[in-house]
N, C-alpha and C positions, 0 to 999 in steps of 0.2 A: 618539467613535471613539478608539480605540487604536491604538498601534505597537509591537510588539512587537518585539525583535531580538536573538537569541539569539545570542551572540558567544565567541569562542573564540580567544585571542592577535589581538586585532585590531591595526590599525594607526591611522592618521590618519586614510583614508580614512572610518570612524565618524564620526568626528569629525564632517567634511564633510559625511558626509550628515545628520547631527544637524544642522546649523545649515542646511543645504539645507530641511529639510522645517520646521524649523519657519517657513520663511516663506509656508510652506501652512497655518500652523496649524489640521492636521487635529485636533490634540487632545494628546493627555498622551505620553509617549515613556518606554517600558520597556523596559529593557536586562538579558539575564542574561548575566554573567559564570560561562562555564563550566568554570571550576577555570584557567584563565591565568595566574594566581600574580603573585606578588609584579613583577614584571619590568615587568608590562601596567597595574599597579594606577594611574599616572599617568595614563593615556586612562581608565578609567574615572570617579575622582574628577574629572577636566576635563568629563565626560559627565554627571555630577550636577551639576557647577558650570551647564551650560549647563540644567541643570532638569531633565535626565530620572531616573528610578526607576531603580534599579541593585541587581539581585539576584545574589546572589555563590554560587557552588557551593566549596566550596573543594578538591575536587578535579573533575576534566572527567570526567563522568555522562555526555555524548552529546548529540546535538543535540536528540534526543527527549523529554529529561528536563528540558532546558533549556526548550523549549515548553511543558512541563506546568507548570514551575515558575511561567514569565510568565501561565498562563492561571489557573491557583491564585490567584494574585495579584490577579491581575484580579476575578475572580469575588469575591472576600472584599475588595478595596480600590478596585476601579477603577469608571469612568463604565459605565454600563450600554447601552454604546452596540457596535457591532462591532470587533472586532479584527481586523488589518493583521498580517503577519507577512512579515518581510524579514530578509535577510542583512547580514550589518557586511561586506563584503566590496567594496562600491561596483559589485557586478553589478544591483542594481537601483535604477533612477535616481527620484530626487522625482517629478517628472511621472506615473511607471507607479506607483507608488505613491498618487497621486491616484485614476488611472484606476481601480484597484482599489475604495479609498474610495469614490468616485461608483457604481460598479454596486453595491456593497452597500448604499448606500441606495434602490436600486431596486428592491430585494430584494423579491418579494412574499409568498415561502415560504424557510425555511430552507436555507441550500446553501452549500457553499463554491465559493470566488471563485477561479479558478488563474489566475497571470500567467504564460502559458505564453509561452516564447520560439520564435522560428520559424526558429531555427537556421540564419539564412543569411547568406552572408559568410564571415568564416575563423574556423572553431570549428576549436578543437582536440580531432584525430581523439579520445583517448581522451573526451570530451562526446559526440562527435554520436552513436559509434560502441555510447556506454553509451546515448547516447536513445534510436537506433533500436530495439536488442535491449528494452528494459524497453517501449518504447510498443509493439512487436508481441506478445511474451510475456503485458502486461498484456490488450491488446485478446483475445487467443483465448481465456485462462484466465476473464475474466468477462466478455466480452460486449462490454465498453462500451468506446469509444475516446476516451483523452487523449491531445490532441498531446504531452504536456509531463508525464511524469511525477514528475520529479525536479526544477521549479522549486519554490523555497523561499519565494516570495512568494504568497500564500496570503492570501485572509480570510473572516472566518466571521461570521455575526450572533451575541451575547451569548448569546442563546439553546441556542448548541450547546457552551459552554465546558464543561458536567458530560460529555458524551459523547467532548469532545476529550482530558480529564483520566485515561477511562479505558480509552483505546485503547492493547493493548500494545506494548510498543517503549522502548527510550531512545535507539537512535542512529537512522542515518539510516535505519532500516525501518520505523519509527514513522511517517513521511510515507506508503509505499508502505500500509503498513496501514490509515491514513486513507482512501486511495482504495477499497480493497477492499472496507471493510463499511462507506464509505458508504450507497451506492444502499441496499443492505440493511434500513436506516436511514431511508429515505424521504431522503435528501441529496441533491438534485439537484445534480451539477457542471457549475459554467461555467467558461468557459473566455475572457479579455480576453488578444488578443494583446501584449506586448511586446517592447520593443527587447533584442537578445542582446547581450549585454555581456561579454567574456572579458577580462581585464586580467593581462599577462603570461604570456600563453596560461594563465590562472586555476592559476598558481601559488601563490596565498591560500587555496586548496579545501586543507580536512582532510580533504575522501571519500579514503579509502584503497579503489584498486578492486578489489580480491581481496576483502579481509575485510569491507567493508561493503558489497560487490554480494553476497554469499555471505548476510547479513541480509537486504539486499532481497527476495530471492528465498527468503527460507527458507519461504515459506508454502506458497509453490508446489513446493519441492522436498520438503517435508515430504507433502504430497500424492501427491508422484509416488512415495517410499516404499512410503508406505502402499496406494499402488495395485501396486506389485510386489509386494508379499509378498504381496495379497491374488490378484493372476494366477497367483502359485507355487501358492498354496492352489486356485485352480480350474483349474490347469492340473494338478498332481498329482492331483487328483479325477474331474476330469475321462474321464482317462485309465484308471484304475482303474476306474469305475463303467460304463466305456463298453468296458472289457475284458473284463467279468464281464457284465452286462447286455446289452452289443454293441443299444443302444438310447438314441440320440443325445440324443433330447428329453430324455428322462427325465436321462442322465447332465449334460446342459447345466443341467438345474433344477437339481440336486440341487448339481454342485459351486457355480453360483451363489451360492444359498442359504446355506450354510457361509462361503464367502469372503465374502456381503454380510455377516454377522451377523460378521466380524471386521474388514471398512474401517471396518461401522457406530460399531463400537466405538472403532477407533483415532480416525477422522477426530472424531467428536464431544470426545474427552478432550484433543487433543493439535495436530488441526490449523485444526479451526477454534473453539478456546476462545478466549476476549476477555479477557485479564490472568490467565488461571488457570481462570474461570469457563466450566462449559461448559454448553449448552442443556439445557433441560428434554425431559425423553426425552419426555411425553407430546406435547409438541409438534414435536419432531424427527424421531420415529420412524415416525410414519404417513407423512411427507413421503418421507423415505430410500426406505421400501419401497414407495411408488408411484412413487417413481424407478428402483427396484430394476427392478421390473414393465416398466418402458418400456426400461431397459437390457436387459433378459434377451430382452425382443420384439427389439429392436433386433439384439445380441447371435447371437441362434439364426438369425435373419432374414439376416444376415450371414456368419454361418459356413455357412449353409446352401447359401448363393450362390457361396460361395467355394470349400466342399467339392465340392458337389456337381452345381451349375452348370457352374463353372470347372475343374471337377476338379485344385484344387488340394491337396496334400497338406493332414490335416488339422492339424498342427502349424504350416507355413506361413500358415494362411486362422485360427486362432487366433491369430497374431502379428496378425496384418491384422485383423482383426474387435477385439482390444485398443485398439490403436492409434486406431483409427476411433470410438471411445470416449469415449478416456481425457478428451480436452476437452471433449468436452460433459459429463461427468459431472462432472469439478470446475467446470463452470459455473454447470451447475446446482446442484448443495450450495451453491456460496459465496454464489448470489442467492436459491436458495429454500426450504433443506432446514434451515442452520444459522444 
């Protein structure tokens, strides 16, 4: 087993934990230095002195670039056993770091390990308040429920280090990424509680929370784009075709059809590509448009209700028939289309 620990201006408390765990001796101890500069360079060289591998960025790439760099490493130098991945920060203790180690060799199919915290006792508000949002945001847009989306203790069997290397990201979106095209992936996620740790109400956290919750969420906001411009294209058509034809189904198909063959387009190249790379159209495209087919059911089945049920105005019960949508259809692309 491996330890990974992606480190960024750390303090003594490394240190600490460095000499804490190895009286676990779970195994080898890998440190990336990411871009800390000359100031920090004495904790590290003390960090090699006590025996662990210390890979140096010379300038700060992100936390996510920092992980690819230790799993690179690993894969071409290190025991071919699972990797452990922790913070220099002293929020996660030796003991939960064990815990982790012990369920990965329990392991009987490929997954990762999350040391999720359970957030009780005095967290400070900006933590709980970023968990809450990210743990309900993550749960509607795919399905699946992490207590703990944004802990950094994390471990993987050796086996997934080629798929961890090319997941894209360099800062802290790079983790949220991991969870999303997981499951996808066949990655089952566990979830071993641990102790929440906040050390000067986690004044040692580099999350910046504007600019890198704005990352976090860019997969999801990127989606939700490409889902308005595509309502502008079937609600501009819509309207037009059902002006001139005054023939509801017919103009529901037809603007569909136009605005899918343009999400199709965007969402494949842009929102759900993996490092640049995007799906093979022959296997994407049949998926899309029998998605396409159960939205458009779904879709008219709703406006229909809405309109003419409810007799609600037809612009109103098209806002409400969108909306009523919009998550189950990035649910479904992100677990089964792309």
């Amino acid at each position: 087993m491996t330890i990974l620990i992606p480190s960024y201006e750390p303090d003594v408390r490394l240190l600490n934990l460095i000499l804490q765990l190895q009286t676990f001796q779970l195994g080898p101890i890998v440190i990336v230095d990411d871009g800390s500069g000359q100031e920090f360079r004495g904790i590290f060289e003390t960090a090699e002195a006590y025996g662990c591998t210390v890979l140096t960025h010379s300038v700060n790439l992100g936390k996510g670039r920092a992980l690819k760099t230790g799993f690179q490493y690993i894969k071409e130098f290190g025991p071919q056993g699972g990797v452990v991945c922790a913070d220099s920060d002293g929020q996660h203790l030796p003991h939960d770091i064990r815990r982790i180690f012990d369920v990965l060799l329990e392991q009987t199919t490929p997954g990762i390990v999350l040391g999720s915290r359970r957030f009780s006792g005095t967290i400070p508000a900006r933590s709980r308040f970023g968990n809450t949002v990210t743990r309900a945001v993550f749960s509607l847009t795919t399905g699946t429920k992490v207590y703990d989306t944004q802990t950094g203790l994390r471990g993987f069997p050796y086996s997934m280090l080629d798929w961890l290397c090319e997941i894209p990201g360099d800062r802290f979106e790079y983790e949220m990424n991991m969870l999303l095209t997981a499951r996808k992936e066949g990655y089952e996620i566990t979830e071993e509680f641990i102790d929440t740790v906040y050390l000067d109400h986690n004044k040692s956290s580099h999350f910046r929370p504007l600019v890198d919750s704005f990352r976090i969420y860019m997969p999801i906001l990127m989606f939700s784009t490409s889902s308005v411009l595509s309502a502008l294209i079937d609600f501009g058509l819509l309207f037009v075709i059902q002006y001139f034809t005054h023939n509801l189904f017919l103009s529901v198909v037809t603007a569909r059809l136009c605005s899918s063959i343009f999400n199709y387009t965007i969402n494949r190249k842009y929102v759900f590509s993996a490092g640049g790379r995007t799906s093979k159209v022959r296997q994407s495209l049949p998926k899309y448009f029998s998605l396409v087919i159960l939205v458009l059911l779904l879709n008219y089945g709703l406006l229909y209700f809405y309109n003419e049920k409810l007799i609600i105005p037809l612009i109103a019960a098209k806002v409400l028939t969108e909306v009523s949508v919009f998550l189950f259809s990035y649910w479904a692309q992100r677990r089964f289309v792309y």
